[in-house]
mmCIF file of the N, C-alpha and C atoms, coordinates in Angstrom:
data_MODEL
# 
_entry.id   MODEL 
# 
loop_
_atom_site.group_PDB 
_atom_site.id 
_atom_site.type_symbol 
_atom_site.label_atom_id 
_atom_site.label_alt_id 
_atom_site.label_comp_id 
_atom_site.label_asym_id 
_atom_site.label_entity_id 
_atom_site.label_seq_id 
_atom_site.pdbx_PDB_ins_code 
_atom_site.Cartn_x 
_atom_site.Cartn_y 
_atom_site.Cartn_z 
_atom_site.occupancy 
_atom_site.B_iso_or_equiv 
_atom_site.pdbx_formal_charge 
_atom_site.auth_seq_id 
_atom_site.auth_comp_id 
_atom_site.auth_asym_id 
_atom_site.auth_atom_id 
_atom_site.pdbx_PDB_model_num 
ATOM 1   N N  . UNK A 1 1  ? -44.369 -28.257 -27.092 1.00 0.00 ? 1  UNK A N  1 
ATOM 2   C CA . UNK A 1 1  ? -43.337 -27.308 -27.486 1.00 0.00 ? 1  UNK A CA 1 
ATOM 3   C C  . UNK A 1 1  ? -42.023 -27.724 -26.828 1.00 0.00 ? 1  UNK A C  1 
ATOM 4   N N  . UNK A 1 2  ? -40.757 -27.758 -27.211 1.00 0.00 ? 2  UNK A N  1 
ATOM 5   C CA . UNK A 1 2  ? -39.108 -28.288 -27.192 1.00 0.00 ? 2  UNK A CA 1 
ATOM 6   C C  . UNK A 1 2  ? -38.609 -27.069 -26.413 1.00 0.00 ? 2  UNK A C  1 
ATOM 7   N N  . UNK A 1 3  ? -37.991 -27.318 -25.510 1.00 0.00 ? 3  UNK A N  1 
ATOM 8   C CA . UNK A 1 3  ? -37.505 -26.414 -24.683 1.00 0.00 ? 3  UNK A CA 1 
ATOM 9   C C  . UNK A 1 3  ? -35.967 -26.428 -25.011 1.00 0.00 ? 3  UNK A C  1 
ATOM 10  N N  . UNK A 1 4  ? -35.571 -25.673 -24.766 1.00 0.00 ? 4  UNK A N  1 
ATOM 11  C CA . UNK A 1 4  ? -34.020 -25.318 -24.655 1.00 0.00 ? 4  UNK A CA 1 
ATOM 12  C C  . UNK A 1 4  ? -33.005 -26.935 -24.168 1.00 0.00 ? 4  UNK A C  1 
ATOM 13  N N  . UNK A 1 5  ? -33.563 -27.335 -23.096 1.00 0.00 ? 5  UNK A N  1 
ATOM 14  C CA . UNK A 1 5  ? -32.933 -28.671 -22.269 1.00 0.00 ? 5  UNK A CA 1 
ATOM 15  C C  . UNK A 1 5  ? -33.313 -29.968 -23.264 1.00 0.00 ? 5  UNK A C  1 
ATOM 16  N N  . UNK A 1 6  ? -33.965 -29.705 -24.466 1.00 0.00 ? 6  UNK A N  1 
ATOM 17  C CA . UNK A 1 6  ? -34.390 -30.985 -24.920 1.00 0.00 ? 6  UNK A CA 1 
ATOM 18  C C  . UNK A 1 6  ? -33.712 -30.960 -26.161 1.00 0.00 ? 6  UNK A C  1 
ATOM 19  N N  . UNK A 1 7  ? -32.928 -29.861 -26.790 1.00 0.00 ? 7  UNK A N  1 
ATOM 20  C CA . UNK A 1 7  ? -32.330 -30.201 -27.884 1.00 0.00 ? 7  UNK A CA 1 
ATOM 21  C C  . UNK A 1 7  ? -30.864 -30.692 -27.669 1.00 0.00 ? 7  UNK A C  1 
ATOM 22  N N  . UNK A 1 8  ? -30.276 -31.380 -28.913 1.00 0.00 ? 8  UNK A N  1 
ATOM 23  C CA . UNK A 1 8  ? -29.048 -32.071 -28.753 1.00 0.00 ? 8  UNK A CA 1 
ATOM 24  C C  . UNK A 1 8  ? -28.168 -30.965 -29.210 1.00 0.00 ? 8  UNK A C  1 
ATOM 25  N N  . UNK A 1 9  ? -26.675 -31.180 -28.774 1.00 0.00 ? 9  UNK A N  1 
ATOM 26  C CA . UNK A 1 9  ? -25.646 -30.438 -29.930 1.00 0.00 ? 9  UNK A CA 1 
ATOM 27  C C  . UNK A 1 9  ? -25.575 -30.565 -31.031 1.00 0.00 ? 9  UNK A C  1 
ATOM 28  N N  . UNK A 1 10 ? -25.236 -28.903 -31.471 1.00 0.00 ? 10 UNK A N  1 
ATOM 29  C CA . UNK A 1 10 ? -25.605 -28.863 -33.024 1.00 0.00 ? 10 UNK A CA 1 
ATOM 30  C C  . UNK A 1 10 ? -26.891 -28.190 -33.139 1.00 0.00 ? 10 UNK A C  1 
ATOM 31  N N  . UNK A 1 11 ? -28.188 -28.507 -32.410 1.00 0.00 ? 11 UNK A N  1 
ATOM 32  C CA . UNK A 1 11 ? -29.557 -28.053 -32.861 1.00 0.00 ? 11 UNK A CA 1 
ATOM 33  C C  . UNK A 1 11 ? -29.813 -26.094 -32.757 1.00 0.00 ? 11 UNK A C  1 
ATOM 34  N N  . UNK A 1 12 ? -30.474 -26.133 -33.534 1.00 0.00 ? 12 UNK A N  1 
ATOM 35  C CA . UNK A 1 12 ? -30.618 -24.844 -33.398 1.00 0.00 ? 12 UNK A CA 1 
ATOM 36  C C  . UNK A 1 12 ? -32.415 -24.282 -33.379 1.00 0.00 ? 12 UNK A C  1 
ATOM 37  N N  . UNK A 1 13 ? -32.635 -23.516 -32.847 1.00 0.00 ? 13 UNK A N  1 
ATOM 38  C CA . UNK A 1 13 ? -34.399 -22.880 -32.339 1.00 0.00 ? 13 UNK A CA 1 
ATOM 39  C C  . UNK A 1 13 ? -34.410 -21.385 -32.463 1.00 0.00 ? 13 UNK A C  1 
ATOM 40  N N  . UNK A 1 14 ? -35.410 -20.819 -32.323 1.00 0.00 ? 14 UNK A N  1 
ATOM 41  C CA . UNK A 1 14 ? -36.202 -19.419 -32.268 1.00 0.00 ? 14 UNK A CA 1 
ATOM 42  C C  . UNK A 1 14 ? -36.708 -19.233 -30.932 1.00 0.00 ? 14 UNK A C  1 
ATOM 43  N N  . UNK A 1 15 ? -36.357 -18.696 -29.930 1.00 0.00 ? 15 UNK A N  1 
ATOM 44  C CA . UNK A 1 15 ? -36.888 -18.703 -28.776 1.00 0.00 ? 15 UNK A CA 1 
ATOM 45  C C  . UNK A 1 15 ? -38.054 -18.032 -28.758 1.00 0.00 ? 15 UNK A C  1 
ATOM 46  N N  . UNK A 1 16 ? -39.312 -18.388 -28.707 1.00 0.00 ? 16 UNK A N  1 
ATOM 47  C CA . UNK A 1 16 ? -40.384 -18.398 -28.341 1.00 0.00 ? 16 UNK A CA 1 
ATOM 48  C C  . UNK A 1 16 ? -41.064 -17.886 -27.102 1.00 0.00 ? 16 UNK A C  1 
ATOM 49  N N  . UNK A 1 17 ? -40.976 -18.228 -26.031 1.00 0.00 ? 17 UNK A N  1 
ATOM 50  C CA . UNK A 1 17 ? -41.320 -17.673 -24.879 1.00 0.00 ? 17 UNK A CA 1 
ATOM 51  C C  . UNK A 1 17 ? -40.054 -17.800 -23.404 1.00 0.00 ? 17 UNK A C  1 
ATOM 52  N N  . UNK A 1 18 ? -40.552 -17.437 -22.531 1.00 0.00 ? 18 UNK A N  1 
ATOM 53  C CA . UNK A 1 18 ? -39.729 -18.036 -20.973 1.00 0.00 ? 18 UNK A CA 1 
ATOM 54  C C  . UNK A 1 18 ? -40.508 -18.492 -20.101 1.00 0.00 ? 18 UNK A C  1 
ATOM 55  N N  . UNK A 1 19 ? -40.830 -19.481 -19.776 1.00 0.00 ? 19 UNK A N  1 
ATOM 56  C CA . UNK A 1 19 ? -41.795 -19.117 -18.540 1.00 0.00 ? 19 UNK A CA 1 
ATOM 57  C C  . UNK A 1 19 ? -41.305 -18.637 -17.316 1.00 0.00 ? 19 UNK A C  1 
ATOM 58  N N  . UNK A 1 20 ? -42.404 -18.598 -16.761 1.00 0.00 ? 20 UNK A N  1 
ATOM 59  C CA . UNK A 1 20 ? -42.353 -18.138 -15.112 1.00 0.00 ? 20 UNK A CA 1 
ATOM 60  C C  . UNK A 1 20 ? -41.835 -16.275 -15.530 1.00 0.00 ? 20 UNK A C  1 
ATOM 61  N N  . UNK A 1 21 ? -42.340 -15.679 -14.014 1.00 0.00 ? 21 UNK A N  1 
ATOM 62  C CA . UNK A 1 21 ? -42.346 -14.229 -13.651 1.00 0.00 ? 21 UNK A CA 1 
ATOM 63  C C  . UNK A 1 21 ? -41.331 -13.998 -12.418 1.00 0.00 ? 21 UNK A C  1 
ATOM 64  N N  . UNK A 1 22 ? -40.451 -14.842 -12.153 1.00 0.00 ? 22 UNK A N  1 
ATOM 65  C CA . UNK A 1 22 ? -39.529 -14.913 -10.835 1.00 0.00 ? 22 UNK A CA 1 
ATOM 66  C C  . UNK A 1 22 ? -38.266 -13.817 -11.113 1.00 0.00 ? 22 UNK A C  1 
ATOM 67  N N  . UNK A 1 23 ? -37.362 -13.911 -10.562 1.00 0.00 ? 23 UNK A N  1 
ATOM 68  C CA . UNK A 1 23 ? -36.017 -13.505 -10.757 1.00 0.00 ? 23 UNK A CA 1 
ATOM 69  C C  . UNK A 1 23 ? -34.834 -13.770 -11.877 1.00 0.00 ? 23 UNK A C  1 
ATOM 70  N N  . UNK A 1 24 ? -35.077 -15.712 -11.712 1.00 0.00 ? 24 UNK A N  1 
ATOM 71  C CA . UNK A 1 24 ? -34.083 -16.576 -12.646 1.00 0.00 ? 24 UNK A CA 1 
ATOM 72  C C  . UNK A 1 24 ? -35.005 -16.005 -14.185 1.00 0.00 ? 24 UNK A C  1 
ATOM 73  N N  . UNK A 1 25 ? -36.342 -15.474 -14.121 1.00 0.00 ? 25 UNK A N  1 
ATOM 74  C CA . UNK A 1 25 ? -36.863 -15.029 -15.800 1.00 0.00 ? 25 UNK A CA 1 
ATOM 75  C C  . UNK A 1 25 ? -36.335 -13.631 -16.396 1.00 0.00 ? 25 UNK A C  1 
ATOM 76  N N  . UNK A 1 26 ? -36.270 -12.920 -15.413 1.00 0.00 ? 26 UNK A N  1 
ATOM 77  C CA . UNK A 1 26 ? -35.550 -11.615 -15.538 1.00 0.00 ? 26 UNK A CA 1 
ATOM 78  C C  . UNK A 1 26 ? -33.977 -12.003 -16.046 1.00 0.00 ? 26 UNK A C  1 
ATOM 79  N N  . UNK A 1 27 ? -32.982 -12.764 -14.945 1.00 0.00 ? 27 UNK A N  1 
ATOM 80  C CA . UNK A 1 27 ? -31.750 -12.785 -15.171 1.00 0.00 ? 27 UNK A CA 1 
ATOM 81  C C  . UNK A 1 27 ? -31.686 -13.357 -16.837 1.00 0.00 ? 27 UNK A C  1 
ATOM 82  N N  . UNK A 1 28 ? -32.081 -14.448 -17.326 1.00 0.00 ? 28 UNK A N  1 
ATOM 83  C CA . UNK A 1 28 ? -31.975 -14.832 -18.428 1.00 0.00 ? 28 UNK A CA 1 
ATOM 84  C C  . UNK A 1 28 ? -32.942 -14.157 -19.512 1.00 0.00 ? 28 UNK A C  1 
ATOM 85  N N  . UNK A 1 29 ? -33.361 -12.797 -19.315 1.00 0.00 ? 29 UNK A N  1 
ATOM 86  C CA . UNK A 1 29 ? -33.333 -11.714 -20.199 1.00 0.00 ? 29 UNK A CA 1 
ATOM 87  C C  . UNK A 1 29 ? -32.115 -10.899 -20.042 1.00 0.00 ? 29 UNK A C  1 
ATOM 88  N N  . UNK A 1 30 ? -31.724 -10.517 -19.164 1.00 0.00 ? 30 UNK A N  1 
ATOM 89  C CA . UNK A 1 30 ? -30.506 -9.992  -19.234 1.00 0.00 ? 30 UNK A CA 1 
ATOM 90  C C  . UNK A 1 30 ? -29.463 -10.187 -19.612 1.00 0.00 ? 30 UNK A C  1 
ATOM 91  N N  . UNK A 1 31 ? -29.293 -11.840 -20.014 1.00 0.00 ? 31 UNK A N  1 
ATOM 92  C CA . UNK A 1 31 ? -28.101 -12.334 -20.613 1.00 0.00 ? 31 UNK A CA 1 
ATOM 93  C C  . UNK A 1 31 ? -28.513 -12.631 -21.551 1.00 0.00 ? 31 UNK A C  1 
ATOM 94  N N  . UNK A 1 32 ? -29.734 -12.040 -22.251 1.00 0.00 ? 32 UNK A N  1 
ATOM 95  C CA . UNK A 1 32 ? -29.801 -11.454 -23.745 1.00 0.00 ? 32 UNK A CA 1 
ATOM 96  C C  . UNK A 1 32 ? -30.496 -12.844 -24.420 1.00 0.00 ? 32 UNK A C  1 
ATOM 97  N N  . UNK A 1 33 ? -31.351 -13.931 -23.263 1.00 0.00 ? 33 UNK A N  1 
ATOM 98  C CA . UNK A 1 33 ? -32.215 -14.844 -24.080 1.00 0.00 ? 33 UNK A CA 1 
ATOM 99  C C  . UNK A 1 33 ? -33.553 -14.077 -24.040 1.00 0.00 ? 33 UNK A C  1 
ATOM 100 N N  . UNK A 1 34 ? -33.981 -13.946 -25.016 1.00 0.00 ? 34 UNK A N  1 
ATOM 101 C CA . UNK A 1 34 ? -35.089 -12.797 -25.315 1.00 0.00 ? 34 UNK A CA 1 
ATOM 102 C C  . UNK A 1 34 ? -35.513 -13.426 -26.457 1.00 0.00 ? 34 UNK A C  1 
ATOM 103 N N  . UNK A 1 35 ? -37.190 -13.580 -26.617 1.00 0.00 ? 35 UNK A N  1 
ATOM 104 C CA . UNK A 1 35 ? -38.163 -13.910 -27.912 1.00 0.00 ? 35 UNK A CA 1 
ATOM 105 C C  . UNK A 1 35 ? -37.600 -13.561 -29.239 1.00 0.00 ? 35 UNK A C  1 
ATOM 106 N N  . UNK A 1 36 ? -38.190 -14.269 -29.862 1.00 0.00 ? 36 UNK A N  1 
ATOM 107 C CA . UNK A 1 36 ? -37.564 -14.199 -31.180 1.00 0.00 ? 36 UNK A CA 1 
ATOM 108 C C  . UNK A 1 36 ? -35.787 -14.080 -31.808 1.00 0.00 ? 36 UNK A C  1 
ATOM 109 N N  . UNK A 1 37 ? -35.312 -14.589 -30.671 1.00 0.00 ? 37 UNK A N  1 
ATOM 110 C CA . UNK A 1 37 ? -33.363 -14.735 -30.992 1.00 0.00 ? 37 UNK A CA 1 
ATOM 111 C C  . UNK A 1 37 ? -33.444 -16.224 -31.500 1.00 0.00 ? 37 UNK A C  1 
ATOM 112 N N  . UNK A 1 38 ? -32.190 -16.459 -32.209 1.00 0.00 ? 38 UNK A N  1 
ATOM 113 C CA . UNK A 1 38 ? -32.025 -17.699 -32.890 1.00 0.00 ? 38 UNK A CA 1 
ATOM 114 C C  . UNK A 1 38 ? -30.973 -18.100 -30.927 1.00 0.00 ? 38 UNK A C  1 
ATOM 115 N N  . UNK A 1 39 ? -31.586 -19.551 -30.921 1.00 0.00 ? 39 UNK A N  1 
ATOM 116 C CA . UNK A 1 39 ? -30.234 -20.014 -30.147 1.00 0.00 ? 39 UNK A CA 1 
ATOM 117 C C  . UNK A 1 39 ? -29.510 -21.090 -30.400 1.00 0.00 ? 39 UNK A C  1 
ATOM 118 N N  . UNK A 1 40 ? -28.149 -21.634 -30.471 1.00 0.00 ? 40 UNK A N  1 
ATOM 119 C CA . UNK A 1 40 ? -27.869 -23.016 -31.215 1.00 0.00 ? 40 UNK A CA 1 
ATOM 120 C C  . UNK A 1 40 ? -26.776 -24.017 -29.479 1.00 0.00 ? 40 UNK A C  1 
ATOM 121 N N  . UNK A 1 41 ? -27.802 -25.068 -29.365 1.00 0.00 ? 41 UNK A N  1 
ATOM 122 C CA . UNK A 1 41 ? -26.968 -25.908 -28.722 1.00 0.00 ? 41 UNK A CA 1 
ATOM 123 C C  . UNK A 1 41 ? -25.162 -26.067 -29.037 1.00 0.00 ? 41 UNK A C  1 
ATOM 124 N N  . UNK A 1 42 ? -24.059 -25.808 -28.335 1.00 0.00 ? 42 UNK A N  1 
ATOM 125 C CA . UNK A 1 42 ? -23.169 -25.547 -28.566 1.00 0.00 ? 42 UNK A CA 1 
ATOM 126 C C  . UNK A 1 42 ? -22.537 -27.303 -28.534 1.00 0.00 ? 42 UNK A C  1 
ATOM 127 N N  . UNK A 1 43 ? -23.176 -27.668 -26.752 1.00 0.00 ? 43 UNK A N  1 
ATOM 128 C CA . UNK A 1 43 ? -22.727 -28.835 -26.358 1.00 0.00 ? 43 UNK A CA 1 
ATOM 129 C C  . UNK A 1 43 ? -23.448 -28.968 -24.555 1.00 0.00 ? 43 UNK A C  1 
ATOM 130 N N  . UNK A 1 44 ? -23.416 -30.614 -24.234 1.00 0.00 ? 44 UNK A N  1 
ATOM 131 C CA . UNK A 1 44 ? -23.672 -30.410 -22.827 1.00 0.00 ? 44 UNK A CA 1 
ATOM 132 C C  . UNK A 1 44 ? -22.741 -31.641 -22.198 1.00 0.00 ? 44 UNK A C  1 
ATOM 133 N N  . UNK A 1 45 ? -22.822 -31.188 -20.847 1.00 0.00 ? 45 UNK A N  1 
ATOM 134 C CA . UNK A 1 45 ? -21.453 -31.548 -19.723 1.00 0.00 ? 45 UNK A CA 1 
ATOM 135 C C  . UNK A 1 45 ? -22.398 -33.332 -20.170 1.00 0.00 ? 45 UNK A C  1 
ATOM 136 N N  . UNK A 1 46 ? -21.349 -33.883 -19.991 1.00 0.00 ? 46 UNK A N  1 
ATOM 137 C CA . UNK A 1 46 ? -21.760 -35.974 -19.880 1.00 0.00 ? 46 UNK A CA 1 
ATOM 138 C C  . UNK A 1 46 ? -23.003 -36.202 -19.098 1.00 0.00 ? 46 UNK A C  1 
ATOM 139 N N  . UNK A 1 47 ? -23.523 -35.667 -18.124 1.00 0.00 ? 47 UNK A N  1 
ATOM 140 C CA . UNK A 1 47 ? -24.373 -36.139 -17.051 1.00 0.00 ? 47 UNK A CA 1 
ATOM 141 C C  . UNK A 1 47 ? -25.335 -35.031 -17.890 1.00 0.00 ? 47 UNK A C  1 
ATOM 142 N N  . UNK A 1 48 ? -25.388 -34.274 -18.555 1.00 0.00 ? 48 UNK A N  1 
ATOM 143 C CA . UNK A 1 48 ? -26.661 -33.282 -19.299 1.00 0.00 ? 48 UNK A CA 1 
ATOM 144 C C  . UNK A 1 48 ? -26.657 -32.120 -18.299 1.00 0.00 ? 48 UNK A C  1 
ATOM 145 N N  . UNK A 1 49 ? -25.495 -31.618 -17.427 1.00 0.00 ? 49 UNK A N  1 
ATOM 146 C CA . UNK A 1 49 ? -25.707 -30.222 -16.868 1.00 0.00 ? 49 UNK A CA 1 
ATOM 147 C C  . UNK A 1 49 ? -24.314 -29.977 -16.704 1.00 0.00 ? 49 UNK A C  1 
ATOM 148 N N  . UNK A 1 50 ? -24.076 -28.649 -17.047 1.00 0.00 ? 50 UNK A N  1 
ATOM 149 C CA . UNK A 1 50 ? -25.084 -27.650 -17.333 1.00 0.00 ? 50 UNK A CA 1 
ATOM 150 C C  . UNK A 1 50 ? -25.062 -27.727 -19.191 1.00 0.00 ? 50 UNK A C  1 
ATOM 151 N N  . UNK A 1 51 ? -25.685 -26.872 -19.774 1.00 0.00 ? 51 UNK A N  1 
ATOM 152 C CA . UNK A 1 51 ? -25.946 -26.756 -21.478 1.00 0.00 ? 51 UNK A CA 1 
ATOM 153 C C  . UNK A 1 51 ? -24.900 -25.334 -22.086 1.00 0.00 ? 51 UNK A C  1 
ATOM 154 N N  . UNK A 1 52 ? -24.309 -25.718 -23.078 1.00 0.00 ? 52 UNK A N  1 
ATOM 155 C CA . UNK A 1 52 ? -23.982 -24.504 -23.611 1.00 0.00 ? 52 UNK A CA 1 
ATOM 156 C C  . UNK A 1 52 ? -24.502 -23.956 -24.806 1.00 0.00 ? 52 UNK A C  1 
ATOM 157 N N  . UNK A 1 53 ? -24.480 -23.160 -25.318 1.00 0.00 ? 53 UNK A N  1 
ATOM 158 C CA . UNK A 1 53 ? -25.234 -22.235 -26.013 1.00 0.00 ? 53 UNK A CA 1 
ATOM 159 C C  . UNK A 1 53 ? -24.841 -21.186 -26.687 1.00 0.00 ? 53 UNK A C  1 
ATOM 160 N N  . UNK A 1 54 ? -24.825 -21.010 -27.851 1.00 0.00 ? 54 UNK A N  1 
ATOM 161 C CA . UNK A 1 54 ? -24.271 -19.834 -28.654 1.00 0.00 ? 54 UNK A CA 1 
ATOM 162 C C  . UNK A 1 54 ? -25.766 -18.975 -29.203 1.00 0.00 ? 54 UNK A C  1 
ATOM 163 N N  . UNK A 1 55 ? -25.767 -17.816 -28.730 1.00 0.00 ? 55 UNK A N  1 
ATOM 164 C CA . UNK A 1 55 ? -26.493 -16.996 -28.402 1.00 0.00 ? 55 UNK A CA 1 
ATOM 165 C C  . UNK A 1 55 ? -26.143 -15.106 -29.309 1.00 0.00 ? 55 UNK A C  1 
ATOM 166 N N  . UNK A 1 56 ? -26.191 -14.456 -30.288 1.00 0.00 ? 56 UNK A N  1 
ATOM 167 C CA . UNK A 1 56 ? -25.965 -13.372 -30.840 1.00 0.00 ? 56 UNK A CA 1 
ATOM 168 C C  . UNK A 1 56 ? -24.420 -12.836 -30.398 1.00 0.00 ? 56 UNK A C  1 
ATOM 169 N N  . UNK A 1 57 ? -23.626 -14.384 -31.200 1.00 0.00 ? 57 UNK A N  1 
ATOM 170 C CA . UNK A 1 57 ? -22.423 -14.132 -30.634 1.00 0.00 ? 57 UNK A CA 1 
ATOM 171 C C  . UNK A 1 57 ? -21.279 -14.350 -29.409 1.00 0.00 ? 57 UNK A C  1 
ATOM 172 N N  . UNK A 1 58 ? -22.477 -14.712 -28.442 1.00 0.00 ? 58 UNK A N  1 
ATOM 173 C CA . UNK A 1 58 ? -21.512 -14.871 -27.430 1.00 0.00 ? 58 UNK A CA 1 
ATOM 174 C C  . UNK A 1 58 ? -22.174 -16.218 -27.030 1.00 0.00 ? 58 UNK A C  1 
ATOM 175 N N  . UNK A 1 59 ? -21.052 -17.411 -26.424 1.00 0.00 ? 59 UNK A N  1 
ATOM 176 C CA . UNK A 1 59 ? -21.525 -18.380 -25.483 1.00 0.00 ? 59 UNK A CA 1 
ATOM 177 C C  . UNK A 1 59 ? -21.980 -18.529 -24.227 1.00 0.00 ? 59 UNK A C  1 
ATOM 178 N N  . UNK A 1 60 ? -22.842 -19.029 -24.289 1.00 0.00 ? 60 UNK A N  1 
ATOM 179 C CA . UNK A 1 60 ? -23.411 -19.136 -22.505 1.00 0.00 ? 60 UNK A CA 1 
ATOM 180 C C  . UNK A 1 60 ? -23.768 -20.193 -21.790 1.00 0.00 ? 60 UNK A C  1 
ATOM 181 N N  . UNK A 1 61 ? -23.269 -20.868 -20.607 1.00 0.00 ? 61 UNK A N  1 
ATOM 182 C CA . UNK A 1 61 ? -24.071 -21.959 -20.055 1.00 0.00 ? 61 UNK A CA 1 
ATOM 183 C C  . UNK A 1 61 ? -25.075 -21.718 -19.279 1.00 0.00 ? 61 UNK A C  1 
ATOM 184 N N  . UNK A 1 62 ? -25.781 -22.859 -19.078 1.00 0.00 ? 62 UNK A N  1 
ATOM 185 C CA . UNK A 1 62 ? -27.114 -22.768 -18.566 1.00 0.00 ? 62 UNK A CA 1 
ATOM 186 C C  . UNK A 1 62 ? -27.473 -24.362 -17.775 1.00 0.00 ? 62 UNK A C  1 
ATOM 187 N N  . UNK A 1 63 ? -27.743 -24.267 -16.870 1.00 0.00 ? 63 UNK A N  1 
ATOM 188 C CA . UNK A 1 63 ? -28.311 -25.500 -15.789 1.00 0.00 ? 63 UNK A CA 1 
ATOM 189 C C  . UNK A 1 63 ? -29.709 -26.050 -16.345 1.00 0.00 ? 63 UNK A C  1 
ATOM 190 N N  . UNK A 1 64 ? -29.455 -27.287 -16.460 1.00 0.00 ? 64 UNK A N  1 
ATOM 191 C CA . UNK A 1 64 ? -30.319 -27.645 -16.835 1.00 0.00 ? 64 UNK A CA 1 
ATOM 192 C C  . UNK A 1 64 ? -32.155 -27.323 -16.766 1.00 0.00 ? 64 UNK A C  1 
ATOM 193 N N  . UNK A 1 65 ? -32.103 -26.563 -15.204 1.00 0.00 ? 65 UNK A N  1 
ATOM 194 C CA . UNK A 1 65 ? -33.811 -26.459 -14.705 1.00 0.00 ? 65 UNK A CA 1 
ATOM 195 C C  . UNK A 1 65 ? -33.559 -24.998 -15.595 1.00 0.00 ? 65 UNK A C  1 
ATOM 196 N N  . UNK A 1 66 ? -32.622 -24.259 -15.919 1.00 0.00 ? 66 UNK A N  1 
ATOM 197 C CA . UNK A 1 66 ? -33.003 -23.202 -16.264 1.00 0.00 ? 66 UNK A CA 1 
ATOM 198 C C  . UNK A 1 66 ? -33.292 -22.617 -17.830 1.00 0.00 ? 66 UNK A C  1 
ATOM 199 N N  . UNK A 1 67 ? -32.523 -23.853 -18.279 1.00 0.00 ? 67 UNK A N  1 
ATOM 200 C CA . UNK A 1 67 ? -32.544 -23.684 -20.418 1.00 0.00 ? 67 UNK A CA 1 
ATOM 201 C C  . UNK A 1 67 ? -34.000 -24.475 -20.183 1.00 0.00 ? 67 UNK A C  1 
ATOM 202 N N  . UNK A 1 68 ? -34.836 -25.375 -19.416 1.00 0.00 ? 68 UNK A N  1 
ATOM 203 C CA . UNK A 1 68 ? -35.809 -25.913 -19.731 1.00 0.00 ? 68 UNK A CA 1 
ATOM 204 C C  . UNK A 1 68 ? -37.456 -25.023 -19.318 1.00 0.00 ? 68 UNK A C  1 
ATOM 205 N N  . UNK A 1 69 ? -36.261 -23.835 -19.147 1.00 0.00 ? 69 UNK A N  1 
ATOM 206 C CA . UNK A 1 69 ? -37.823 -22.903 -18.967 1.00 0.00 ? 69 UNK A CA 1 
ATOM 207 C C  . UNK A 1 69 ? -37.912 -21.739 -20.172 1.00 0.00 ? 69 UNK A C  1 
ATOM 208 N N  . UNK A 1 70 ? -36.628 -22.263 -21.277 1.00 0.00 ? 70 UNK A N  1 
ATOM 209 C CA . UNK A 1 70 ? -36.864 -21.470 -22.093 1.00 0.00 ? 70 UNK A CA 1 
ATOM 210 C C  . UNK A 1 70 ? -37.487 -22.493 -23.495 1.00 0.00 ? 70 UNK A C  1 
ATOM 211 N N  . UNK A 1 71 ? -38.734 -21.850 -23.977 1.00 0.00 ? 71 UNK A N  1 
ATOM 212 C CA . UNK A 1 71 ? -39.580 -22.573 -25.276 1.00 0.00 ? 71 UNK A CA 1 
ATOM 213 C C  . UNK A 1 71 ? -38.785 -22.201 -26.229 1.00 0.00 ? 71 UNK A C  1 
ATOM 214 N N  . UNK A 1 72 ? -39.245 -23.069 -27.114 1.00 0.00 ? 72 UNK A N  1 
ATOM 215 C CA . UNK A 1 72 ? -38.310 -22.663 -28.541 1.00 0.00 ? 72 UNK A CA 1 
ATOM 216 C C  . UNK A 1 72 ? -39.291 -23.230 -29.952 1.00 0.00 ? 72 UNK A C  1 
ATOM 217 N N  . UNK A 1 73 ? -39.279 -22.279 -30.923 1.00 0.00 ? 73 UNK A N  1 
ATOM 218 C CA . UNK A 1 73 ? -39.956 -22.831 -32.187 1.00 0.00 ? 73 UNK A CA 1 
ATOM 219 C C  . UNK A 1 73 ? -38.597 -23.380 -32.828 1.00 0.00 ? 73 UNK A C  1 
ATOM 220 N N  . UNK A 1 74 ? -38.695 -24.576 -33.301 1.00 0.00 ? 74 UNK A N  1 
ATOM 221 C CA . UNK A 1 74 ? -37.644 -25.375 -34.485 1.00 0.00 ? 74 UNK A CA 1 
ATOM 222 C C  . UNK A 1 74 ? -37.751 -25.245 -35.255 1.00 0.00 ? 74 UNK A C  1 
ATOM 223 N N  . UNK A 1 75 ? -36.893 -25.105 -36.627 1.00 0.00 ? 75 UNK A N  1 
ATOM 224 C CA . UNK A 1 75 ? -37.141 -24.530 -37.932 1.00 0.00 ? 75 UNK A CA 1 
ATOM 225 C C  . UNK A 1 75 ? -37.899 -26.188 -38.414 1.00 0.00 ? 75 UNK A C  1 
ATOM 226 N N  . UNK A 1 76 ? -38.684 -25.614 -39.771 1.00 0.00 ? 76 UNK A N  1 
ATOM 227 C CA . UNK A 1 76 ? -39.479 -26.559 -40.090 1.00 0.00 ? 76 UNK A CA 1 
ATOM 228 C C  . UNK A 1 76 ? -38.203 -27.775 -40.883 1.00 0.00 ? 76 UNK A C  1 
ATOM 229 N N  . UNK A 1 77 ? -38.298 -28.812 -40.676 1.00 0.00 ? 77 UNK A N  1 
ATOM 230 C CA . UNK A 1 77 ? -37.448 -29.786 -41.416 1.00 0.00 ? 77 UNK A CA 1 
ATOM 231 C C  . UNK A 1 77 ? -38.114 -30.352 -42.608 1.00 0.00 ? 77 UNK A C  1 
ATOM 232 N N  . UNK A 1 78 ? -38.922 -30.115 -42.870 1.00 0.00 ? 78 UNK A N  1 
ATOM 233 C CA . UNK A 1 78 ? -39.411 -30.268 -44.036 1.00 0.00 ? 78 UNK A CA 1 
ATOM 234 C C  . UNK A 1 78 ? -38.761 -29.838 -45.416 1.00 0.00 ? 78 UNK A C  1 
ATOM 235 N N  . UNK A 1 79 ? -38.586 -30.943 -46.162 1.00 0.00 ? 79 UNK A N  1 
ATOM 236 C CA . UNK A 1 79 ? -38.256 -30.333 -47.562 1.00 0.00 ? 79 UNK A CA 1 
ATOM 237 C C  . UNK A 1 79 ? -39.314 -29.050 -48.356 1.00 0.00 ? 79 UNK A C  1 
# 
C-alpha cells in the first residue's frame, strides 16, 4: 500500500488508514487528514521534505516521517 511520502506532484489518493496510536496520529486528524478524504500532492521541497498537500480545500505541509504514516488507496488507472 502507497503512502502519502511516495506519491509525486500532481498525484492524487483516498486516504485509507494512519498508522500508529501516538500523539503525531491524533494531530494529523485534527488537521482534518481523516479516512476516506481525497488528498492531492501539491509539491515537495528539492531534498523531498517537507510535502505539500491540498486537502478539502486548504493546503498543508507535512515532514516527510509524517505523510509516510498516512496509507492511501490510488484511483484505479485502468482504462
Amino acid at each position: 500500500m502507497k503512502t502519502l511520502a511516495d506519491l509525486a506532484p500532481g498525484q492524487v489518493g483516498t486516504i485509507a488508514a494512519i498508522a500508529g496510536t501516538d500523539a503525531l496520529t491524533l494531530r494529523l486528524m485534527e488537521l482534518g487528514i481523516l479516512e476516506g478524504e481525497q488528498v492531492r500532492v501539491v509539491g515537495k521541497a528539492p531534498l523531498g521534505d517537507p510535502i505539500e498537500i491540498a486537502l478539502r480545500g486548504s493546503k498543508l505541509s507535512l515532514r516527510r516521517v509524517e505523510a509516510a504514516r498516512v496509507k492511501l488507496d490510488l484511483p484505479d488507472s485502468s482504462p
